[in-house]
C-alpha positions in Angstrom: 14.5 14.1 -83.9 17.0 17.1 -83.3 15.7 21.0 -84.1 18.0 24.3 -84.5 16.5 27.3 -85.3 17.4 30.6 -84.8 14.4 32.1 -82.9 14.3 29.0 -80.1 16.5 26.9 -78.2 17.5 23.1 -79.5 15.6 20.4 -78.7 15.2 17.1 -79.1 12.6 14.0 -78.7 12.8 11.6 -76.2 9.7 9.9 -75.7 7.5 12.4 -77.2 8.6 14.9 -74.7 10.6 18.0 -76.0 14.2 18.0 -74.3 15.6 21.6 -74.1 19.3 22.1 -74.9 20.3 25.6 -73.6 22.5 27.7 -76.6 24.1 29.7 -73.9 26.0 30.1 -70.7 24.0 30.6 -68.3 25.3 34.1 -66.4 25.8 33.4 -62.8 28.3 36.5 -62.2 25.1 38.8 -62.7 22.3 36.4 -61.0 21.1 38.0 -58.3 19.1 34.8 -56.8 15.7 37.1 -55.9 13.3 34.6 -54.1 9.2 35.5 -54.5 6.3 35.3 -52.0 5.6 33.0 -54.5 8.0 30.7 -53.4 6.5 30.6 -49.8 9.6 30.8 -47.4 9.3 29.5 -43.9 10.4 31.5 -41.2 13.8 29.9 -40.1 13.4 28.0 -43.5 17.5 27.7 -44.8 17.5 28.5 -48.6 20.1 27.5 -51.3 22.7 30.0 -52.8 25.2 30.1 -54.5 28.5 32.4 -54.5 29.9 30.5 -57.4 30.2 28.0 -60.2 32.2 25.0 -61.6 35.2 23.6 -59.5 39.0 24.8 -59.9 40.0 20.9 -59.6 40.0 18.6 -61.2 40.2 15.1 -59.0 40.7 11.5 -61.0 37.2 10.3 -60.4 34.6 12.9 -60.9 33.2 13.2 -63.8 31.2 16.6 -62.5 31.0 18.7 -66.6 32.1 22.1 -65.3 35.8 21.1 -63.8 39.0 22.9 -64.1 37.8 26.5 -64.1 39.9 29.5 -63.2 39.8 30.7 -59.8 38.4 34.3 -61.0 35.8 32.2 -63.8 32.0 32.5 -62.9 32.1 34.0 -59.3 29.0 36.4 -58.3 30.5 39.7 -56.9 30.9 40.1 -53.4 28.6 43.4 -53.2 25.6 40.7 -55.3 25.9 38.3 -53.0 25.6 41.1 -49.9 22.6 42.6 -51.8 20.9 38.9 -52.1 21.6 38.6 -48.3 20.4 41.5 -47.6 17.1 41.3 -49.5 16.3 38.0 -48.3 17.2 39.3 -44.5 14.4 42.2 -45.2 11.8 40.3 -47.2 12.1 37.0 -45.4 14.1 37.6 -42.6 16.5 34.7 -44.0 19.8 34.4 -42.0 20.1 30.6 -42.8 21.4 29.1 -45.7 23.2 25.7 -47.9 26.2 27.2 -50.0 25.6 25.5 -53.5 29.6 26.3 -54.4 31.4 23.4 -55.3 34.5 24.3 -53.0 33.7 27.3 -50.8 37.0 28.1 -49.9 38.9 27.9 -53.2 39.7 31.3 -53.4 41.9 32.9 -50.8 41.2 36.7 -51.7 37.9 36.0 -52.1 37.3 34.5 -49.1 38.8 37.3 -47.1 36.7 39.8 -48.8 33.9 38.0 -48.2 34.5 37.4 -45.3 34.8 41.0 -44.5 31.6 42.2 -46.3 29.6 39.4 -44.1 30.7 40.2 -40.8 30.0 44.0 -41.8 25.9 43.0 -42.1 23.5 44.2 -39.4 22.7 40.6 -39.4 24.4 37.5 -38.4 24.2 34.4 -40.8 24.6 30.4 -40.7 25.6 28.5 -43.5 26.4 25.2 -44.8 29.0 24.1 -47.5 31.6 22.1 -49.2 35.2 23.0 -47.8 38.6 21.9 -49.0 40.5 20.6 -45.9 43.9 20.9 -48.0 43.3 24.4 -48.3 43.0 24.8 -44.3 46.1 24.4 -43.9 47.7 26.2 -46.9 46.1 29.3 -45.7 45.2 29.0 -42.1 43.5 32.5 -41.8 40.4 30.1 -43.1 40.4 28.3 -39.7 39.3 31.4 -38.1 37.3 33.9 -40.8 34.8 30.7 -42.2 33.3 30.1 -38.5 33.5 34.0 -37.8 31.6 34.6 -41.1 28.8 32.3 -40.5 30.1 28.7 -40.9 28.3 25.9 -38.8 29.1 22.9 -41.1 31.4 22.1 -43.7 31.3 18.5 -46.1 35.2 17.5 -46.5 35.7 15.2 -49.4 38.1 12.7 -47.8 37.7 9.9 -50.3 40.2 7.8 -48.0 42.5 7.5 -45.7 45.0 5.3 -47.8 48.0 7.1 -48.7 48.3 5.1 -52.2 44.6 5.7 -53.1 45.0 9.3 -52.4 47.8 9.6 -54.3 46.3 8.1 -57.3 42.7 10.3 -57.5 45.3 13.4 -57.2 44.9 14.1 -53.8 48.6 13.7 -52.4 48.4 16.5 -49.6 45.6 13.8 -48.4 47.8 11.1 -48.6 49.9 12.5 -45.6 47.8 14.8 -43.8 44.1 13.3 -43.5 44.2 11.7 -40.3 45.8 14.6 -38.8 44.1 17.1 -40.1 40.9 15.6 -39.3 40.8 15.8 -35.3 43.0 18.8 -35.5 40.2 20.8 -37.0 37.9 19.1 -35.0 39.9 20.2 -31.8 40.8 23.9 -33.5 36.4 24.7 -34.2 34.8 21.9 -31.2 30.9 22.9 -31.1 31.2 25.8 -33.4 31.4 23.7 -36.9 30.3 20.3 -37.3 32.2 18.3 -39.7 30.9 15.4 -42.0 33.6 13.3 -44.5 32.7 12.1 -47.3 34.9 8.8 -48.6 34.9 6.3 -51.8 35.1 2.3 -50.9 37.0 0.3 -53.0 39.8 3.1 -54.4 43.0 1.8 -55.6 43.8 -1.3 -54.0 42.2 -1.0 -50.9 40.0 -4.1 -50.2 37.4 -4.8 -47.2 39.7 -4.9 -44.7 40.8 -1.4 -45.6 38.1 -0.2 -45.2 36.8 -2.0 -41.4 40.3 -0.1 -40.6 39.1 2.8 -42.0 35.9 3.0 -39.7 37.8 1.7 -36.7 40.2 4.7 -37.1 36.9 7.4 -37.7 35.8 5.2 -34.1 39.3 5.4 -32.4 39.9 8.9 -33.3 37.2 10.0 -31.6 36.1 12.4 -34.3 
């Protein structure tokens, strides 16, 4: 059972509960992410935010709804995410936090300037997030401005080390670079950013065996 109407949001009837279907885009460049004492923060407790929304690419095997967005679509501005820092700094004394952003570093202007607004707070801050190793090396001022900025641990998306099944999800920079990129950065930050990869079993034609290679070259590596 479907409803429309023009003084409520759709809806529909799954098991006699009422399933909301929003009618609009939901304005992240204005949020300004205002916790409550409601929400009863722990001191030291790290809090979710995000800087962004929707991903710029647009790899062969995710099937994530909000892909292929322009760089400059759906960002927050820098001086709203400062203020949200800010006001959870004075309310909650929050310096911790897990970046909700797809890819962190997608943006290269962006980055910079937010980089420069951070490391202008009063207040130093720690944060987690989802980092495009690619983009490391395209523009290697990133190496050095995400850790100075607050960076402690970044998610790399590997998805393998196979230079076929790399190729194949759309990730050919991957295909040549991954397993030196890998203990280079871990070399270039050491104790200063922790580094998890994330990889897919099974892609292309890789097979079992692939994949004992693939954890005996993680082993190996030393990374």
């Amino acid at each position: 059972v479907f409803q429309k109407s023009s003084k409520f949001p759709a809806f529909r009837l799954q098991d006699g509960l009422k399933v909301i279907f929003p009618t609009k885009t939901y304005n992240i460049q204005n949020c300004r992410m205002r916790y409550h004492d409601r929400d009863f923060i722990l001191p030291g407790e790290a809090l979710p935010i995000e800087f962004s929304r929707g991903c710029i690419f647009k790899c062969k095997f995710c099937q994530y709804p909000n892909l292929g967005k322009d760089k400059d679509d759906f960002n927050r501005s820098v001086d709203n995410i400062v203020d949200t820092l800010v006001y959870n700094y004075e309310n909650f004394g929050t310096t911790d936090y897990y970046v909700a952003d797809d890819t962190f570093n997608s943006h290269r202007e962006r980055t910079i300037g937010l980089h420069k607004a951070i490391t202008a707070l009063p207040f130093k801050i720690n944060f987690v997030g989802w980092t495009r190793l690619d983009l490391l090396d395209i523009w290697p001022e990133q190496q050095d401005i995400l850790p100075e900025m607050g960076l402690v641990s970044c998610h790399f998306g590997i998805e393998s080390l196979d230079p076929y099944s790399c190729k194949i999800i759309g990730k050919g920079w991957g295909a040549k670079n991954h397993k030196i990129w890998i203990p280079k950065m871990v070399e270039k930050w050491k104790d200063r950013v922790s580094i998890r990869c994330s990889l897919i079993a099974g892609l292309g034609k890789e097979t079992e065996k692939d994949w004992e290679e693939t954890n005996k070259w993680f082993a190996d590596s030393g990374t």
